[in-house]
Each structure stands twice: as structure tokens, then as C-alpha cells.
LOKOL-522956 format. One line per field, with one value per residue (C-alpha): y, x, z; residue in one letter. Coordinates in steps of 0.05 Angstrom, whole numbers. Example, Ala and Ser with C-alpha at 12.3 -4.5 7.8 and 13.67 -1.06 7.14 Angstrom:
! residues 2
y = c(-90;-21);
x = c(246;273);
z = c(156;143);
residu = c(A;S);
//
This chain:
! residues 599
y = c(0;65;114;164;103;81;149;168;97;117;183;149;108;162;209;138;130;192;201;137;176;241;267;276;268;308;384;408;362;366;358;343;270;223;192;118;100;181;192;257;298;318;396;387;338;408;390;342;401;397;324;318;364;338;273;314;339;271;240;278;234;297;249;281;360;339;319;380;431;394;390;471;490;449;480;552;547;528;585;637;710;712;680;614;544;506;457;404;443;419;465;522;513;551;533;483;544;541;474;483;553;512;460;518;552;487;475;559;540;473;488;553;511;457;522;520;590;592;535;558;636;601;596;657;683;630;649;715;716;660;691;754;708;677;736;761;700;675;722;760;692;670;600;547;493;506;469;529;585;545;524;598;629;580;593;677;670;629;683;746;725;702;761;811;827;852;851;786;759;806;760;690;714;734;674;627;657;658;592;549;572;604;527;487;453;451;378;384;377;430;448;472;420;432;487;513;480;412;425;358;378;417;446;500;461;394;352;308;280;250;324;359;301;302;372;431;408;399;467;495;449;486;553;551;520;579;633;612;619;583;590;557;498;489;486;447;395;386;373;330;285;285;271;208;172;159;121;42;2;-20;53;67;122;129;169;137;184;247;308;279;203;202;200;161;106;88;105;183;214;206;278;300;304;258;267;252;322;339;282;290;365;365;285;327;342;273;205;178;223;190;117;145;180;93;62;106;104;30;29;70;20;-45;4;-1;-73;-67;-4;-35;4;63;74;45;66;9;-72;-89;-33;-81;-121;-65;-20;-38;13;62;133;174;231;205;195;268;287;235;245;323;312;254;297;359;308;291;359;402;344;320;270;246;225;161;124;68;96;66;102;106;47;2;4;-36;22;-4;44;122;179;235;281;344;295;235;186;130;80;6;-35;-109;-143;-168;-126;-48;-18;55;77;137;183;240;279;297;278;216;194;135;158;135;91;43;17;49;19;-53;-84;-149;-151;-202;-205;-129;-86;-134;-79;-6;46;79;140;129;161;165;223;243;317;306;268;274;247;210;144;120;41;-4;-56;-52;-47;-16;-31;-4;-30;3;-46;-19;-24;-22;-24;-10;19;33;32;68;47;76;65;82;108;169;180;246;253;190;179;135;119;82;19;20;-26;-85;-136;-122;-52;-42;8;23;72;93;128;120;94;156;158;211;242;311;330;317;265;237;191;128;102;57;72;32;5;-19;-55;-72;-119;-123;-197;-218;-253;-238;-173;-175;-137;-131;-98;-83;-42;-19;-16;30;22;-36;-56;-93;-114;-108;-126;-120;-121;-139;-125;-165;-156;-203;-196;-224;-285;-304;-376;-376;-429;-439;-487;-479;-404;-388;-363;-365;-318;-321;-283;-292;-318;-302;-342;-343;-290;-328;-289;-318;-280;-302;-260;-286;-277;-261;-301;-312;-286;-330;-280;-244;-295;-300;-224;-170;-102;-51;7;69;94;61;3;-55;-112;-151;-205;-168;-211;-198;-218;-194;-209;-211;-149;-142;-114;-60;-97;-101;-142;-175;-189;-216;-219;-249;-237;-279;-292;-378;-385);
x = c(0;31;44;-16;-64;-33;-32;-104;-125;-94;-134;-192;-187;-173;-231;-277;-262;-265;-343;-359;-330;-367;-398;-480;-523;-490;-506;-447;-405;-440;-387;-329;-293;-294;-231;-255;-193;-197;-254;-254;-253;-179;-177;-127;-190;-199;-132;-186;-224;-174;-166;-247;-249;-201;-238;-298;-262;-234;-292;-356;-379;-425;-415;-342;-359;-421;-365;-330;-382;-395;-325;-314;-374;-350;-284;-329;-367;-296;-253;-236;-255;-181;-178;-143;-161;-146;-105;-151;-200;-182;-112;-83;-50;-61;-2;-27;-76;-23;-41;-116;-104;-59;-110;-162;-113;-96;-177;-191;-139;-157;-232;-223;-184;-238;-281;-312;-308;-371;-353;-288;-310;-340;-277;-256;-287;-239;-179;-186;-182;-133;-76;-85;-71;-11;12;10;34;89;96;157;186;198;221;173;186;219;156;117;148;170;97;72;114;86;12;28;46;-15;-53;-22;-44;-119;-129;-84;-34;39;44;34;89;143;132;137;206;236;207;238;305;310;280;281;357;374;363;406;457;518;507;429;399;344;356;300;246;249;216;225;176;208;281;300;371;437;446;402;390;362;337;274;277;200;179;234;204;133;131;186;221;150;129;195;194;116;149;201;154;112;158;214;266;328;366;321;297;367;377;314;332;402;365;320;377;402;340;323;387;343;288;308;311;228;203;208;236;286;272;303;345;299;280;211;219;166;117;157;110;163;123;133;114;38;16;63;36;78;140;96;84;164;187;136;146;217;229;236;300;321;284;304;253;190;218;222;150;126;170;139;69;77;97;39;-11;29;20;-60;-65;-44;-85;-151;-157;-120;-43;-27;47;82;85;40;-13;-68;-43;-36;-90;-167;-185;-143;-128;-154;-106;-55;-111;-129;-60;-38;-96;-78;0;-12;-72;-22;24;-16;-42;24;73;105;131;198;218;254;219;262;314;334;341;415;397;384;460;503;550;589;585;558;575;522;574;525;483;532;493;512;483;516;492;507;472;414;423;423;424;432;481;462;514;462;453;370;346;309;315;371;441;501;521;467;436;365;338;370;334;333;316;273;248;232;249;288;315;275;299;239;247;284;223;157;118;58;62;-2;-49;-105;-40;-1;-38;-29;16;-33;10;6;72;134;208;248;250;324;393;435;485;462;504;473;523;502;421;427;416;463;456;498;424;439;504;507;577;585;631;641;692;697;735;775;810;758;724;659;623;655;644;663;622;655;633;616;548;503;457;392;354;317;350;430;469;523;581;584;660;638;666;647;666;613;648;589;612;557;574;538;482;495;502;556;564;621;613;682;661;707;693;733;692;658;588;524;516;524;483;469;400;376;304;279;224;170;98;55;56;122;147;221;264;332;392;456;483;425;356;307;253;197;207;136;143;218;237;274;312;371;409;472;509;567;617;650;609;541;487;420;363;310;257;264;258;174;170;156;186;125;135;84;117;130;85;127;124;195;227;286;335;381;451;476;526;525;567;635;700;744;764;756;694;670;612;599;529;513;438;418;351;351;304);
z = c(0;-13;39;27;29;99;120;97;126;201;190;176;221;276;257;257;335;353;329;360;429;408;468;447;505;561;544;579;540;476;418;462;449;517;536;553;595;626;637;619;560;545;534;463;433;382;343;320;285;225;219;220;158;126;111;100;46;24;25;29;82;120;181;186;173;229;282;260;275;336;371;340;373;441;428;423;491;527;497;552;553;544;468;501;521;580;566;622;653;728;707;696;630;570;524;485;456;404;383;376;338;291;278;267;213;167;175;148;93;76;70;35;-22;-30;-35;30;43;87;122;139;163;226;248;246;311;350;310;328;401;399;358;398;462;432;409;476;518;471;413;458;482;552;588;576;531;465;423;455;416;356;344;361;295;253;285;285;209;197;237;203;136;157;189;161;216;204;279;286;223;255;322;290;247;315;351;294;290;369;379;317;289;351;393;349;356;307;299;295;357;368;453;496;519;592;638;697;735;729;731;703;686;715;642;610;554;549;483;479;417;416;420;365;319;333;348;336;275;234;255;230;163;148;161;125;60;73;74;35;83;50;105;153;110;99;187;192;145;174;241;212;187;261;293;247;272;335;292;305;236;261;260;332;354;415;467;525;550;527;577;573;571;616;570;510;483;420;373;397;456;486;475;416;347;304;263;186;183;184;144;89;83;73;43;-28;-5;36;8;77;100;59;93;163;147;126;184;242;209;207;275;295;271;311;366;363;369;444;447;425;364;401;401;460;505;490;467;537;542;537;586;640;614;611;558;506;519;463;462;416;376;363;367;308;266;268;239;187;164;163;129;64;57;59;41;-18;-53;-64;-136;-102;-56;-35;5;78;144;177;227;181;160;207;229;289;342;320;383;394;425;443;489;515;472;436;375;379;316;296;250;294;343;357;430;468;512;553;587;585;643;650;716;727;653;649;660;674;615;614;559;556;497;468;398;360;289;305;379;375;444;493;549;557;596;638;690;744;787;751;769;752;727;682;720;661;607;661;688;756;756;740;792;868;859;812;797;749;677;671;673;725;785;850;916;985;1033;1106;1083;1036;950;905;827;763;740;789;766;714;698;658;616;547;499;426;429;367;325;351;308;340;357;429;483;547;597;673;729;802;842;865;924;916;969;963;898;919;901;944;919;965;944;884;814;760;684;639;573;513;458;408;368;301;341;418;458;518;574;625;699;738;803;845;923;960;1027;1045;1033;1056;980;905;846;776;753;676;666;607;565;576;571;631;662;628;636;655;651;681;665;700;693;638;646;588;579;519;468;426;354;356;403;476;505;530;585;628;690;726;767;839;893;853;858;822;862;859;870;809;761;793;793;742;735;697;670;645;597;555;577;586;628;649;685;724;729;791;810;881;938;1009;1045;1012;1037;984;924;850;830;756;730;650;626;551;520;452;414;409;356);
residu = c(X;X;X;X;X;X;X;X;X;X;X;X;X;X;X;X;X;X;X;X;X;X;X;X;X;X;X;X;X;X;X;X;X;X;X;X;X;X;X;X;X;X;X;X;X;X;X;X;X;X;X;X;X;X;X;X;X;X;X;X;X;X;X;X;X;X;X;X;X;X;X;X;X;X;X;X;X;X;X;X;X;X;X;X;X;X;X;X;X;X;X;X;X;X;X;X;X;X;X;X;X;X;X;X;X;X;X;X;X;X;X;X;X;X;X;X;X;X;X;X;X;X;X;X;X;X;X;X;X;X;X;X;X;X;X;X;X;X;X;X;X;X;X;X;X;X;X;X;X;X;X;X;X;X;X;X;X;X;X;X;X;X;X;X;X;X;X;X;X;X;X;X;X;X;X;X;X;X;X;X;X;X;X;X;X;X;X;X;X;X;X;X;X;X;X;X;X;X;X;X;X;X;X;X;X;X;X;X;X;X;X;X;X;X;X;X;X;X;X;X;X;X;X;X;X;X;X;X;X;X;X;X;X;X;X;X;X;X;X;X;X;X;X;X;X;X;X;X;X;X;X;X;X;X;X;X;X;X;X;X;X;X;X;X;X;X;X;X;X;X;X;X;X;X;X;X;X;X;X;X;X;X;X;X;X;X;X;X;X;X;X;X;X;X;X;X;X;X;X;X;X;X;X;X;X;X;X;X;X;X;X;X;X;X;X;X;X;X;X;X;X;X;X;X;X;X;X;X;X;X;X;X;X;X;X;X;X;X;X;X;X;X;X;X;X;X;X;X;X;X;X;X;X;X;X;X;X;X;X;X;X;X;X;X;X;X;X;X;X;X;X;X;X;X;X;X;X;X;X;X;X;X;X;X;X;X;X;X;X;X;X;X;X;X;X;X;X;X;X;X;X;X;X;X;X;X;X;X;X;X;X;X;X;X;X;X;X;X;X;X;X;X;X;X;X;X;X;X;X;X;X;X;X;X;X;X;X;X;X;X;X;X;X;X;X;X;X;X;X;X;X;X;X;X;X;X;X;X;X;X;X;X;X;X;X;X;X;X;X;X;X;X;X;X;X;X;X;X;X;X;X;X;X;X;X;X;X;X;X;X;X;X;X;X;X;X;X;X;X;X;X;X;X;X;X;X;X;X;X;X;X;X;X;X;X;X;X;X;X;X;X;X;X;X;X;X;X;X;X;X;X;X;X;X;X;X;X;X;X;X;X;X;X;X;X;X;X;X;X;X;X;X;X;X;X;X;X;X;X;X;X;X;X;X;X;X;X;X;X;X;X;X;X;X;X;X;X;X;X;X;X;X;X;X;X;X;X;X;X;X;X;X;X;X;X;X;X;X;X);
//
């Protein structure tokens, strides 16, 4: 199927749920869409305005330009006297008026081209108001996330040609050259997605890459088509390039280590739009771009099947999650409709995406992270330093051509700073899904996962893609961190079919114990076998997940092979395999851990 059919099909498909979750018999809620696993109407549901019309338009199904009408005039009743929206209406939040003002603007334009025009003049009277808010709020700049402002130029351009405003396109060029060129990084990376609120980081500026994908960089691709701006198209594709070397060979995308991992579902992030609308608007000038666009879509639609006809967080949503969570919904639907309206069309279509090459070992140098890739295998290496996101040279996200995700790195502390986007653990109780060290020295736990001055270094002149990662074990408590006398080595060795790892830890004081802990990926109810010094977990149609430990003075415990560690985001269920000692004296210590797929 070509890519527009797969992409108007996931549209469809999208704008299909979402009537059959149209609020009608409530009058306060009239129009609105009802999150089944929420409970709630989610205050962003009018990015589905655009979407809605757009298969009006497609189709001239009035179903479609009914729901419309319905959700603008829900969308209407909820706007405040200020022009903005509450982003949940138990909040505060207003930002994500830029959103719903740029869903309004693509559905003014889009209907006015299919001749529309009366259609799309209804909307004027929440355009209006909206772009004078965001003019207001973010037109001058200020300190909350970089997606904010980047997204407000592109919305202030929109506005200053529906309404006529020169005021309003002198804002977004000043907004894009101080956020959108002004946020990037030589090598590509667009800096910015953390606020002040949540001070996740020691450093200023900190990357998310499921929001520069899903978010930022298409906002900056649609400017730059609509103005012309050489310059910036030229910036934007160059970022574009160094964002998709964090798609995985399989379409997902890797945001492990990411400012915002706490709400990374692989497919993107929960409430991010999704990266279709960059890649398509710029894959004229990168064919790489039109595959990524494919992989990630096709990702997106695996995604549903554990999300009952929703995108659901991760491989095990339906099995820790009773119903789907329509936001993604609205929020996809919104950038693959953006996609195959303002996208194009690359004259080759064939191309592959940089992961799909086997490359060895690739260094991110701005961020600390790094790409390992044999031919089955692909894993990364985090040295990044954004609090309670993996750290400390562990490997947050580890792949299998075949078996799909075997080792996810989930925050270190889940918390829930979106309670309407942010579900509670469906498990009485949570462990982390993230490999690590772990010593406990007079009571206290120290981890590697705490430690943010990690460091990494190439291997060269190996046969194999080699890496070696150092640092020392971190205790936290009420935002310090305290060394504990534990320094660490982590070796990787990534062989043709098996992925190695070797722990040397270094105790310089004595302590009540050690241990290294591999979280596999499992599903529920997972039946583990063990033979000697290897432990076999189930691996679906692909086979076993065969994982062997040994180290002096480590032994198996035989707790975690019954227990499983879950994780949110994304939403993973795994066996975490443990190793530990009893108390140890100073001394150098080894451990050697092997993972395979058996077929």
C-alpha cells in the first residue's frame, strides 16, 4: 500500500473512533470527544477540528464535517474571555492554545481551497481571540518549553495572513530565529524541551527527541515551506537528518534518554503530534525522510493492536491498561492529516534510514549518547545527564531484528506531572525497567542510574562494535546526590548474534551488598526457565531470550525470576533478572552478562 493510502487509512481510522466517542447526550459536554480509559474529555481533543475536515473533504462523508461543527462549537463554549483554552479544565494551562489555533488555521486554509469559504468563516471568531492570546503569551518569548514558541511562529504567520496582521508575522520571524535557528545545535539537535517548573537537568538546555520530531522540527519544516526561508529549511533539514538517527531500523523512535521520557511510548511521545508532518514536508529534499514518514506510520498501527484500536504506550498496554487513551488519537490524526495535505513527494521512494545500515558504534557528542549496531542487534548507551531519565552509561533501549524491544529504559522516578495524560501504575507495585548497578552501603541504595557525569569511549581497532562507559554509584535524596565510594566500568561488545556486557566495580569502602540487575522484556505471566548459569525468557514468535550471569560472589536471586518489573511509559512488562552479593570488603569485583535470541 503506498504511503498516502496508509496514511489516509490511520486518519480514517482516527476520525472513525473519535465520532464513535463524540460526546452527544451530556449538554455540557455536547461535541467534546470522551476519553474511555480518562474519563474525561482531554482539553487538546480540538486539534481534531482539522483532521475531522479533512476527511470531509476527502470524502464527502457529512458524518465528518457533522463531528467538525460539533467539537468547534464544544471547542467555542470552552474558549476563555481571554482567546485561550485550557489545556484540562481541572488546570491552569493555557499553552497548548497554540495547538488548537494551529489546527483551526490548516482547517480555514484547507476548506477555503476545497471552496468551503462559508464553512471555513465560522472559524474565524476563534482564531481571532486565539492569535491575539498567543501573540500576547508567547509572541515575545519567555522560558517554557521550546515546542511552545516554535509552534507559536508558525501559528502567528498562519494568523497574520488570515487576518491581516503585520504585527503578528514580525513576532513569529523573531520567535523562529531565536528559537528554531537560535536552539540548534551545530550537529542538529534542536535544545530547549524543559521548563522551569520541572528542573530535570543541571544544564540549561536539554533535548527530547519524541517532541523535536513530533513537534518543533515539523512546525519549522511548514514555516520555512511557507515563507521561503532558504536559510532555515536548509537548518531544519540538517536537524531533521540528526533527529532520524534515533528512529530504530522497526520505525520506533528512541527516546530513552529524552527530557521527557516520561511520557515516550516508542512510537513518539503520548501527547506530541507525530513526526509525518516533518518528514513529508521536507522528504523532497532527503528520500530517507518519505521511509522514516512509512517506518513510524507502520509502527503507529502495531502500536494499536495493544491499544484496542488506540495507540497504546508500548508492546504491553493491553495487558496493564483496561481501555485506550484517546489523546494520541487526536494528536496523530492532526499531523498525518497535516502530512498529506502540505507534504510532498519524493521522486525516489526506496531509500533506507541510517539504522538500518550496520554502522558499528555512532557517538552523539552534544548529548553523551551513543548508537551500537550489529547485524541483529542495535542498542543505546546513555551518558546524558536529564534527571530521572537513564544515566550513567546504561543501555536504555536494546533491539533485536527479530524479537523487537528486549531492554527499555523507563524514569528512574515516575511522576505524575499530568495526571489527566499521566496514568497511575496499574501494579500494586513498581520496579524499574532500567539495567543498572546497584550497591547499598550503610542503608542506603546507590545506582549508576543516578550517576550524571558519565563517561564513554569508542573501542577501536575491535572486530565487534565495542564500548566502554565509567563512572561511580550515586545515592539521591531531596534532589543531591552523594558519591558512596563505588566507581564503576561498563564494557558492551555487540557480536553478530549476541550482545555482551562486562561490569568491573570498584569498592573502595565496604558494603552490605552489590548487584546488577537486567530487566527483560516479557509480557505477563512469562514462563522462565533456568539451566545452570542461563535463564530463558519467551520471546513470542521469535523465540527465547537467553540471558547468562556469572561473576565471583554473585548469585542468582530467585525472586526475580517469579516477579515483574512494569513500567508506564512506555508500557512494558519484564522479568528483572538480579545478580547480588552478600556485604563485601574493598576490592575489585566482575561481573559478565551475555543476551541472545535462540530461535
Amino acid at each position: 500500500m503506498a504511503l498516502d493510502n496508509k496514511l489516509f487509512s490511520l486518519v480514517q481510522h482516527f476520525c472513525d473512533t473519535l465520532i464513535a466517542h463524540q460526546e452527544l447526550a451530556e449538554p455540557s459536554w455536547r461535541g467534546g470527544i470522551r476519553c474511555p480509559e480518562c474519563r474525561t474529555i482531554h482539553g487538546r481533543c480540538g486539534d481534531a477540528i482539522f483532521p475531522l475536515y479533512y476527511m470531509y473533504t476527502m470524502t464527502g462523508k457529512s458524518k465528518y464535517a457533522t463531528s467538525a461543527r460539533l467539537l468547534a462549537d464544544y471547542m467555542r463554549v470552552l474558549q476563555q474571555p481571554d482567546g485561550s483554552w485550557l489545556n484540562e479544565s481541572a488546570g491552569e494551562w493555557k499553552g497548548t492554545t497554540v495547538f488548537q489555533l494551529l489546527s483551526l488555521c490548516h482547517a480555514y486554509d484547507l476548506l477555503l481551497k476545497k471552496g468551503e469559504q462559508q464553512e471555513a468563516e465560522t472559524l474565524l471568531d476563534m482564531i481571532e481571540p486565539a492569535a491575539r492570546w498567543v501573540s500576547r503569551v508567547f509572541g515575545n518569548g519567555g522560558k517554557t518549553n521550546v515546542n511552545y514558541y516554535i509552534t507559536s511562529a508558525l501559528v502567528l504567520l498562519w494568523a497574520s495572513r488570515i487576518v491581516d496582521d503585520s504585527h503578528y508575522a514580525a513576532q513569529a520571524g523573531e520567535l523562529i530565529k531565536r528559537y528554531g535557528l537560535g536552539q540548534l545545535t551545530a550537529d542538529g539537535f534542536l535544545l530547549g524541551e524543559k521548563t522551569a517548573q520541572r528542573p530535570f537537568s543541571r544544564i540549561t538546555g536539554t533535548v527530547d527527541i519524541g517532541y523535536n520530531l513530533d513537534m518543533s522540527l515539523g512546525a519549522m519544516a511548514e514555516y520555512a515551506l511557507m515563507t521561503g526561508d532558504a536559510e532555515l529549511k536548509q537548518r531544519t533539514v540538517h536537524a531533521l537528518r540528526k533527529h532520524l538517527e534515533m528512529m530504530y531500523p522497526d520505525g520506533s523512535i528512541d527516546n530513552s534518554f529524552g527530557s521527557r521520557n516520561y511520557k515516550w511510548t516508542l512510537f513518539g511521545s503520548k501527547t506530541a503530534h507525530g513526526c509525518q508532518m516533518a518528514f513529508l514536508m521536507l522528504c523532497g529534499e532527503d528520500p530517507a525522510f518519505y521511509k522514516a514518514a512509512e517506518l513510524n506510520a507502520d509502527y503507529l498501527q502495531k502500536s494499536m493492536k495493544a491499544g484496542r484500536g488506540m495507540p497504546g504506550y508500548g508492546p504491553h498496554y493491553k495487558e496493564l491498561f483496561a481501555q485506550g487513551c484517546i489523546h494520541s488519537v487526536f494528536n496523530r490524526a492532526d499531523a498525518l492529516a497535516a502530512a498529506l495535505v502540505y507534504g510532498q513527494t519524493p521522486a525516489q521512494q526506496d531509500a533506507v534510514i541510517p539504522s538500518q545500515r550496520v554502522f558499528g558504534v555512532k557517538e552523539h557528542a552534544t548529548i553523551g549518547v551513543y548508537h551500537m549496531r550489529s547485524h541483529d542487534w542495535m542498542g543505546t548507551v546513555s551518558c546524558y545527564h536529564v534527571y530521572h531519565a537513564p544515566a550513567g552509561g546504561t543501555i536504555s533501549y536494546l533491539w533485536h531484528a527479530k524479537a523487537g524491544p528486549v531492554q527499555l529504559g523507563s524514569a528512574t522516578k515516575y511522576e505524575r506531572y499530568e495526571p489527566y495524560n499521566m496514568p497511575a501504575y496499574p501494579a500494586a507495585s513498581e520496579q524499574l525497567i532500567t539495567p543498572r548497578i546497584e550497591a547499598v552501603r550503610q542503608g542506603m541504595t546507590c545506582s549508576n542510574l543516578y550517576e550524571y557525569d558519565a563517561a564513554a569511549s569508542i573501542c577501536a581497532n575491535t572486530a565487534q562494535p565495542e564500548l566502554e562507559a565509567s563512572g561511580r554509584l550515586k545515592y539521591e535524596a531531596d534532589g543531591a546526590r552523594y558519591d558512596c565510594g563505588i566507581s564503576y566500568r561498563i564494557r558492551y561488545l555487540f557480536h553478530e548474534s549476541f550482545v555482551e556486557k562486562r561490569y568491573d566495580v570498584n569498592v573502595l569502602m565496604s558494603c552490605e551488598q552489590l548487584a546488577i540487575t537486567e530487566p527483560i522484556v516479557s509480557g505477563a505471566n512469562p514462563v522462565v526457565s533456568v539451566e545452570g548459569e542461563t535463564i530463558g525468557i519467551p520471546a513470542g514468535e521469535a523465540g527465547v531470550i537467553s540471558v547468562s550471569g556469572s561473576g565471583a560472589g554473585f548469585e542468582l536471586d530467585g525472586e526475580s525470576l517469579t516477579k515483574t518489573a512494569v513500567s508506564v511509559f512506555p508500557s512494558v512488562i519484564a522479568v528483572p533478572l538480579r545478580w547480588r552479593t552478600g556485604p563485601l570488603p574493598p576490592g575489585a569485583y566482575s561481573f559478565r552478562v551475555t543476551i541472545r535470541l535462540e530461535s
